[in-house]
N, C-alpha and C positions, 0 to 999 in steps of 0.2 A: 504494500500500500504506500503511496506516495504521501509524504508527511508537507506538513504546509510551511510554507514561506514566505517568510515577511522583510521587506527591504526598504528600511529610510532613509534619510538622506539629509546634512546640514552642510549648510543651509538652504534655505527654500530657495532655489533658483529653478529657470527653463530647463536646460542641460542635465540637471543631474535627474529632475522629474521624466527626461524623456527618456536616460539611461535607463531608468529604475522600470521604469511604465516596460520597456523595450524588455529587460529581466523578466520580471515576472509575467511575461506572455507566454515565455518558455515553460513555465512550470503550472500545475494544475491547482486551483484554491490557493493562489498567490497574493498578495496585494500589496501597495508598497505606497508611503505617505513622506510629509516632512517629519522633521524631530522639533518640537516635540510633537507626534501622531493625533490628529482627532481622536482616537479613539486608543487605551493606555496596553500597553499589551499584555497579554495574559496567557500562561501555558504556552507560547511559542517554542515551539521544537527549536529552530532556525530563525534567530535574528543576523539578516544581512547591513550592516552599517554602512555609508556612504558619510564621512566627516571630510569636510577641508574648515582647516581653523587657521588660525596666526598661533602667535607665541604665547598665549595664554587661554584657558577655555573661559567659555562665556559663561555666565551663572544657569542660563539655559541649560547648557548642552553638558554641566557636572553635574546638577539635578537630574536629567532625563539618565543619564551613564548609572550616578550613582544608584537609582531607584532600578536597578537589572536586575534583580532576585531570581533566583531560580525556579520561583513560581512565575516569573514575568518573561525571561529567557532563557529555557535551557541551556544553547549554544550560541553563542554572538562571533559573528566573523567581520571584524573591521575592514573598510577600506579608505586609506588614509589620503587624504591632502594636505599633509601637514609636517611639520618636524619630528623627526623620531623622538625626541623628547616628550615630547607632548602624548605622541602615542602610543609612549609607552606608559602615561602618566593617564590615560583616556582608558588603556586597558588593567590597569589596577585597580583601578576604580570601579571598573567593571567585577573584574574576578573578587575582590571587596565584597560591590553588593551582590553577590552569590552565585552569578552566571559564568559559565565556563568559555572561555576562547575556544572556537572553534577553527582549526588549524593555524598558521603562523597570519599575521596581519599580511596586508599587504598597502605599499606605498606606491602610489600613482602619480604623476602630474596631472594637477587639475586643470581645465581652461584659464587664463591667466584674462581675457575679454572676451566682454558679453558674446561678441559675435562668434568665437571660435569655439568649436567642439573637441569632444574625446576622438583621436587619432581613431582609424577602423582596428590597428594593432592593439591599442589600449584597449577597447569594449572589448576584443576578442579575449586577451590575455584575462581580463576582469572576468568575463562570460566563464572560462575554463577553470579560474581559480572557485568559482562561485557553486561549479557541478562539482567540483572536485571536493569539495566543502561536503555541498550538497550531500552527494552519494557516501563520503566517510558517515554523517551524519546518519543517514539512512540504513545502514547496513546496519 
């Protein structure tokens, strides 16, 4: 049975809403929001994370981190736009409030303007990191 997926994404922009919308098409009872979600998450097998931050998190986004319980997230699998610092300060936080990383993060360049997209190499490489996630999970 295919377990469900959920993929948000900070901050709210175009780009990262059409990555995420573009994911979870692939997968079945998928759904994927900003951070922090309309709706809070609950018993998620598979949290998929999309973060691009600067050098310090916002009170937002260590609130939504910190509240990951393993009632809220089983597994969280980051994908980073950010300083390794940060995200490794983004995934203790996490593993903290009670959720487990699921495989190693991963760190992407994000668009640096409005206008420009994820390379086809980066969505693919993300795409593959995401099944790979996915199906560890699954199994």
């Amino acid at each position: 049975m295919a377990i469900k997926l959920r993929v948000l994404h900070y901050p709210d922009n175009k780009k990262l809403s059409a990555l995420c919308k573009d994911i979870t098409s692939s997968y079945d009872n998928s759904k994927y929001d900003k951070i922090p979600p309309a709706y809070p998450c609950e018993n998620e097998k598979l949290l998929v994370c999309f973060i691009k931050s600067g050098k310090e998190m916002t009170a937002e986004l260590k609130n939504f981190v910190g509240d990951l319980s393993k009632a809220r997230a089983q597994n969280v699998f980051f994908i980073f736009g950010c300083d390794a610092k940060v995200g490794k300060a983004i995934e203790d936080l996490a593993v903290n409030a009670g959720t487990k990383l699921a495989g190693e993060s991963k760190y992407v360049k994000f668009p640096a303007l409005p206008f420009l997209d994820f390379s086809a190499d980066v969505k693919k490489d993300i795409k593959d990191a995401i099944a790979a996630v996915y199906q560890s999970v699954q199994g």
